[in-house]
N, C-alpha and C positions, 0 to 999 in steps of 0.2 A: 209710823211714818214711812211712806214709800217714795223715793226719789229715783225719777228715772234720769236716764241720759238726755239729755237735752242734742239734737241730729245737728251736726253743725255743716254748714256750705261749704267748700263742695265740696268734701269729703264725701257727705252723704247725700248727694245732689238727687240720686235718685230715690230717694225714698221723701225728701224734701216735695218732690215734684208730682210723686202719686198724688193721684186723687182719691176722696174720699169717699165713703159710704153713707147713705143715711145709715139711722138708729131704728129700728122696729121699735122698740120699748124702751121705757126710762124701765129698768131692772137693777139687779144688785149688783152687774158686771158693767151696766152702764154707769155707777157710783163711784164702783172702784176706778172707773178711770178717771170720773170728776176728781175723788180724791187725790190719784195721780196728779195730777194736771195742777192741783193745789198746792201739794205735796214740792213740785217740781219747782214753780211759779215763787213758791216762798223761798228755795233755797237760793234763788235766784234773785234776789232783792230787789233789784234795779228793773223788773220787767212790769208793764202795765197789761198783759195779755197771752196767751199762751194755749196753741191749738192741738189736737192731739197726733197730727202727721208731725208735730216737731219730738213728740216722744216715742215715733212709729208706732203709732195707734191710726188706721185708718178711716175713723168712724167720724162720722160731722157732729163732733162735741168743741167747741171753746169755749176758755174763761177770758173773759174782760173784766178789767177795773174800772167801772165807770165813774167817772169824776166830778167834783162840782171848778167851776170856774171862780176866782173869789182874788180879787188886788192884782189883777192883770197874769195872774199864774193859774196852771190847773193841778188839783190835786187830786189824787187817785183813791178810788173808792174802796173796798173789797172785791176779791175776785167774785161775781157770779160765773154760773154755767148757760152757753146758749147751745140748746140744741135743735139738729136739724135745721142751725140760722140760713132766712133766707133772703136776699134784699129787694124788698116788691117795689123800691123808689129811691133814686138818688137823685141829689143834686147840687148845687153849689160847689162844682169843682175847683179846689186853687193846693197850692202848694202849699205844705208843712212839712213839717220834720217827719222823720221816719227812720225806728232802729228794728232791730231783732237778736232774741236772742239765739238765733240759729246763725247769725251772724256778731261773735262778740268782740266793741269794740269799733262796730261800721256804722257810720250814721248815713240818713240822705236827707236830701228834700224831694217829695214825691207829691206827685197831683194826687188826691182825690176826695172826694164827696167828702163836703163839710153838712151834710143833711141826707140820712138817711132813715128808710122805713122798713121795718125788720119782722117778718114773722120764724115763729118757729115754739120753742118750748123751752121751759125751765126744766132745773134737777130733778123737780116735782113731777114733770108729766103734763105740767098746764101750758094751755098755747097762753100764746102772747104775741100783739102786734105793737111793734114801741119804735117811737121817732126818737134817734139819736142827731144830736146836731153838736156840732164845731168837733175841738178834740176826740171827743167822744164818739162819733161818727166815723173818723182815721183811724180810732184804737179797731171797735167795732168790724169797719172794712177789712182791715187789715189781717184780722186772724180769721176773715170768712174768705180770705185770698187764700189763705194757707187752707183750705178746705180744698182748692179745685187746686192747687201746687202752684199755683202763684207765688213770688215771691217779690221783696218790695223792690229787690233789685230791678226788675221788670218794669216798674211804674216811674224810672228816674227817665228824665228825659236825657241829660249826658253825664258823662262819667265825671265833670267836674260838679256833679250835684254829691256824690259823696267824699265825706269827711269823717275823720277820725277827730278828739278830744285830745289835747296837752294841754299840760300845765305851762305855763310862761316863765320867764325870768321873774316877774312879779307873783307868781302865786295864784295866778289868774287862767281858770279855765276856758281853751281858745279852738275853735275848727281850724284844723290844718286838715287842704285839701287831699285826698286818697289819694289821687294820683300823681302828686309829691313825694310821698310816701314810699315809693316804691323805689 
């Protein structure tokens, strides 16, 4: 098992912010980073996604957990790999949640595409063009931002959209504004 550092904001702002490479070949070094990425994503428990500029890997590889939707909640799949993801169609933009873990601990709410259309490749080498829609389209967008150094900080409209998680007097896990926080 190989577990790399996880680049955290802004410490490592600039290596966050590189852009990435295509893949020439799904190969045995393009695996190893999949494994990476796996590797990384599981010691991490709490993450639904994880791209490889968060491990300063500069190559256009992310894992998503794609999810099924089931009793008003989403639950996350196993990490697949998308490589060289590319998004030929968005839409339905609104606001959801949004974390990272190159940011741990910061929550938002950030605009975008609840419907998107995605070509690129599997682990295997096989293209693939796959419509992601709702959650699944956030998780999806969100680690093809971190492709071009996008981060989700970028997509908040103001600073009062992020929040940090406390527990309450009750027991009770609650957003208190970031910018309280401070």
């Amino acid at each position: 098992m190989t577990t790399r550092k996880i680049l955290i904001y802004p410490e490592q702002q600039d290596e966050l912010r590189k852009p990435s490479t295509s893949v020439d070949a799904v190969n045995r070094p393009v695996r190893r980073i999949i494994r990476d990425l796996r590797d990384t994503l599981e010691a991490h428990g709490n993450g639904v996604g994880l791209a490889a500029p968060q491990i300063n890997i500069h190559q256009n590889i992310v894992l998503v957990c794609v999810g099924t939707e089931s009793e008003g909640g989403w639950q996350a799949g196993p990490p697949r790999a998308l490589i060289n993801p590319q998004i030929t169609l968005e839409r339905d933009e609104r606001k959801d949640f949004d974390g990272c873990l190159s940011f741990p601990g910061l929550y938002g709410e950030t605009i975008r595409p609840h419907y998107i259309q995605v070509v690129g490749q599997d682990e295997n080498g096989q293209a693939f063009d796959e419509i992601f829609e709702g959650f699944n389209a956030v998780v999806v967008h969100h680690e093809i931002d971190h492709l071009k150094g996008v981060l989700f900080i970028d997509r908040l409209q103001t600073v009062e959209d992020l929040y940090t998680l406390q527990e309450n007097e009750r027991g009770e896990i609650t957003k208190v504004p970031f910018y309280l926080k401070r």
